[in-house]
N, C-alpha and C positions, 0 to 999 in steps of 0.2 A: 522871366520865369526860369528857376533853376528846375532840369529836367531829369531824371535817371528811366534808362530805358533797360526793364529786364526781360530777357530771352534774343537771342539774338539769331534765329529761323529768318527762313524768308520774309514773314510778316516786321518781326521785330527789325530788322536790318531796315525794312523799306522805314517804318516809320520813325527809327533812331537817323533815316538822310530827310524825312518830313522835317524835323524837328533842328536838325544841324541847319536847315535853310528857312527857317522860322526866323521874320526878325522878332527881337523884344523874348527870345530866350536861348538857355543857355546849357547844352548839355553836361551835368556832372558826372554823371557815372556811363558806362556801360556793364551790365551785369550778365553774364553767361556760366553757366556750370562747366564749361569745359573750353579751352579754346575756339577761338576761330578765325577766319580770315576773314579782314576788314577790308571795305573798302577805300581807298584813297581818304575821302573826302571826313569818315569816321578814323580815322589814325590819328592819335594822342588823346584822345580821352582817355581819363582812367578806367582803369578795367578789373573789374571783381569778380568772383566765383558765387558770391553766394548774397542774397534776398537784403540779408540784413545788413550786411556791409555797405552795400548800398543804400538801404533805408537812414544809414548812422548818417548817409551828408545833410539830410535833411530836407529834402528837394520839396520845392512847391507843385509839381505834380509827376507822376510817375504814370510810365506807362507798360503796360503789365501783357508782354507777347509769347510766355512760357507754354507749357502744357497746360491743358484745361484743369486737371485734375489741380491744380496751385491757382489757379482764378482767384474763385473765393476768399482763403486765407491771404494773396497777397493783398489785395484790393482791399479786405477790413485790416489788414495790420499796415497801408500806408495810409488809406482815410483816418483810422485812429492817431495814428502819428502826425496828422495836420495836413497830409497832402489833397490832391483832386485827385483824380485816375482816372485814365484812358484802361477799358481791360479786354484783349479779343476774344471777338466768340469763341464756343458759348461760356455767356457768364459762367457757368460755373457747370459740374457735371450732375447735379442733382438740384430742383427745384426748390429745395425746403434749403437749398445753402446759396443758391441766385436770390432767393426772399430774404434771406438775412446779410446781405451784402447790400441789398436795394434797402433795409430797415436801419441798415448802419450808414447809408448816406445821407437817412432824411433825417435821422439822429444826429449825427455831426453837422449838416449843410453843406456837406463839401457834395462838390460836381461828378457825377458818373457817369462818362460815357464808355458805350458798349460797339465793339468791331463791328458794325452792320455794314461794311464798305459801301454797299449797293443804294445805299439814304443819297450817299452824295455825288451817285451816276445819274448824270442830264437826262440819258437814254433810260434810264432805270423809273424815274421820274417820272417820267414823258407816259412810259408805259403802265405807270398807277392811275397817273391822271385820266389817260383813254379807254382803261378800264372800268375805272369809278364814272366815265361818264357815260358809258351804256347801260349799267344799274345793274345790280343783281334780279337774281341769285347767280350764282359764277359757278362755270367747272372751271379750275384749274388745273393745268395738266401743266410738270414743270420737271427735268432732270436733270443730273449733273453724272457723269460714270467717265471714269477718268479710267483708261489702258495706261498702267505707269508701270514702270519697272527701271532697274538699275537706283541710282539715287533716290529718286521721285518713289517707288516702291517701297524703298529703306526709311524714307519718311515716314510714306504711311501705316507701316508694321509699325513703327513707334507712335505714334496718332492711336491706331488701334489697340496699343498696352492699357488706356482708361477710355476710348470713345470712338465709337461706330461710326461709320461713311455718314448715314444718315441724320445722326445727329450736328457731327461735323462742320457738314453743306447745310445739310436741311435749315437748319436756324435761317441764314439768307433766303431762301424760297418760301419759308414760312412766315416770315415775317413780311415778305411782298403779299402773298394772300391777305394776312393779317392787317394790313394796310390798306388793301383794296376792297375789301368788305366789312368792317369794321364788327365783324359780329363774332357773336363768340363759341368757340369750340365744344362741341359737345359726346363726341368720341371718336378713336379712332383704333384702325386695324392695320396691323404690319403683318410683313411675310423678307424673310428672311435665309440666307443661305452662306456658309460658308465655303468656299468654293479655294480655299490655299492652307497646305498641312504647314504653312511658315506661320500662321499668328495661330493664337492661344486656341485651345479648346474652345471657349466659351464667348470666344470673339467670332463676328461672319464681316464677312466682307463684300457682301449686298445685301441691300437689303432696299425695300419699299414699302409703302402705306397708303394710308386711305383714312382723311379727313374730312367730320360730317360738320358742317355750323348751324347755327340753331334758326338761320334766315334761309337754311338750305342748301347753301352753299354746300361745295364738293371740291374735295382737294387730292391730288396724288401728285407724289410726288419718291424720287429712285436714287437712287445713290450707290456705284460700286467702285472698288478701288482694285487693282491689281495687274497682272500681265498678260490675263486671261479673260477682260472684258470687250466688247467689240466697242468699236467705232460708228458703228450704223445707229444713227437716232440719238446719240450719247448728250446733244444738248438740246433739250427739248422745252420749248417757253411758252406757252397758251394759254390764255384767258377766255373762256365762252361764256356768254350769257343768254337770253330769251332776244337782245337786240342783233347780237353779232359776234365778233372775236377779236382780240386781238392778239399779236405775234410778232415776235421776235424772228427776222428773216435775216439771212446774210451773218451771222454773228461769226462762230468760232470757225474758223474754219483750215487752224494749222494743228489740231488733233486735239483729241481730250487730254494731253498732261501737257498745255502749255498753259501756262499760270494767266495769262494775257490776255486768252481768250475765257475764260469764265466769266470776266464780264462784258464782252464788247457782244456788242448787237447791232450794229450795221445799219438796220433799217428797221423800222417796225410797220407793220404789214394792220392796217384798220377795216374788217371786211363788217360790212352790214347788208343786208338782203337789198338794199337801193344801189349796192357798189361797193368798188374796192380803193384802198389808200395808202397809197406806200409815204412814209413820212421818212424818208434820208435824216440819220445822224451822223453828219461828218465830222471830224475833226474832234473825235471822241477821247476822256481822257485815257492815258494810260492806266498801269497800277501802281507805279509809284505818283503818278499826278491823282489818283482818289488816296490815298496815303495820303498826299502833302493834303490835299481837301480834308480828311477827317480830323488832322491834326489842329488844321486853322480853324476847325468848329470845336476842337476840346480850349482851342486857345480863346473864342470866341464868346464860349459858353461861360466861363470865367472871369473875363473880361466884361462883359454885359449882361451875368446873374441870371441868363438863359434858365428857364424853368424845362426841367430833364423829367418832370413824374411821367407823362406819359412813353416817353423814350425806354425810361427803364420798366415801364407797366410790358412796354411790348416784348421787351428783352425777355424777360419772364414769361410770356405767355408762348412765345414761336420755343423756346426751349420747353418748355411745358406739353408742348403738342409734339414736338420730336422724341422727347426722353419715355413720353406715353408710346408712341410707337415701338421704342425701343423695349417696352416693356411688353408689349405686345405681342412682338418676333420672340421673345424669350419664353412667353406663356404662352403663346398658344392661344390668346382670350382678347378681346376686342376690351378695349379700355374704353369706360365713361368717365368722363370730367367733372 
């Protein structure tokens, strides 16, 4: 498989070393708008500045690690060009252009998969399955609030030029709910605050919500980014139902801006009114070993004609229920679906 990887961020970087260690393909390009430093093992691939110079080699699939706001148009202008696509959350920044990226896949046939990293954590897994098995209706209660500054901050002010903390994160926590209760969204209420005179007027940099489903279900979930967010409760994982709970115990525990710990969970904690259950996951992967995992399932899905509708149904709907939020914090008005 000839490969071209554009955007070349933390994301893009881990999954252009996925793919250099992929047997049976072959990287052609690497595409970034501006320099960077490479690592060892990525030195001598060719190296372009821009979308289409890389689309001209003609690669059998492309994988799309840019800014969100370019998801969509690059992901229909490489599927139109004959490719697959790998493309990271979120699909895309508006839902009526995630719809027409998922209408141009099942239009061409080609394979869409979407950055969910957390599909392909054991731990991550573990804790759908132990959830779906105490039954609903579910409170989920779930965070991410990263204290970043220096670099990590300078990130996220550019993250924040087209997309909010919450939609960001949120897609991964949304789409765990979305998983574990299989029902469907039917509105939701944000609250929102800008708390740094460094990004836009019109940008905040926390923000939270409140999602209802239509089996009862109840969802919140928080997102803040900046130099001036605390550390206390910053990764928060829980599942409740009528049977019991379960929990993410032991996980992050070398501070909110270490990339590492967003998704390690340690242990997960199974409490039910008969007892408690601590289930140890040792030997848990890293983030570049779930990288090299998602890669082998874009390679997989391909390979073996893997049916993706519901993968991309969910892609759309956890964006769906975030960008509602986001419109929410903006208006002032609880959004129905």
């Amino acid at each position: 498989m000839r490969v071209l990887i554009a955007g070349l961020g933390n994301m893009g970087l881990s999954h252009a070393l996925a793919w250099h260690g992929l047997a049976g393909a072959q990287i052609v390009g690497l595409v970034n708008r501006s320099p960077v430093a490479l690592p060892d093992a990525l030195q001598g691939y060719p190296f372009y500045r821009t979308f289409d110079e890389g689309l001209a080699l003609t690669p059998d699939v492309v994988c799309i690690a840019t800014y969100s706001d370019s998801h969509a148009d690059y992901a229909i202008k490489a599927m139109e060009a004959g490719a697959q696509v790998f493309v990271e959350k979120p699909l895309a920044t508006t839902v009526a252009d995630a719809e027409r990226v998922v209408a141009v896949a099942r239009t061409t046939g080609r394979k869409l998969v979407v950055g969910y990293i957390l599909r392909h954590h054991s731990s991550w897994m573990r804790l759908i399955a132990e959830a779906r098995d105490l039954g609903g209706p579910y409170v989920f209660r779930m965070n991410l609030n990263q204290q970043s500054d220096g670099p990590t901050w300078a990130v996220h002010k550019a993250l924040m030029e087209t997309t909010s903390p919450i939609v960001d994160c949120g897609v991964h926590y949304v789409d765990v709910m979305c998983q574990i209760t299989d029902a469907r969204p039917v509105r939701v209420h944000g609250m929102g605050l800008r708390l740094s005179d460094e990004i836009a007027p019109d940008m905040y940099n926390y923000g939270q919500f409140q999602v209802v489903f239509d089996d009862g279900s109840v969802g919140w979930y928080e997102a803040g980014w900046g130099p001036m967010m605390s550390e206390t409760a910053f990764f928060v994982k829980d599942v409740v139902s009528p049977q019991g709970a379960v929990s993410i115990v032991e996980g992050n525990t070398d501070g909110s801006d270490d990339v590492e710990g967003h998704t390690k969970v340690g242990a997960i904690l199974v409490h039910r009114p008969s007892g408690d259950q601590i289930i140890d996951m040792p030997g848990e992967p890293d983030h570049q070993a779930l990288c090299d995992a998602e890669q082998a399932f874009v390679k997989r899905a391909i390979l073996e004609d893997l049916d993706l509708d519901r993968h991309m149904d969910d892609a759309v709907q956890s964006l769906r229920i975030c960008l509602a939020a986001d419109q929410s914090i903006r208006t002032g008005q609880v959004v129905t679906l």
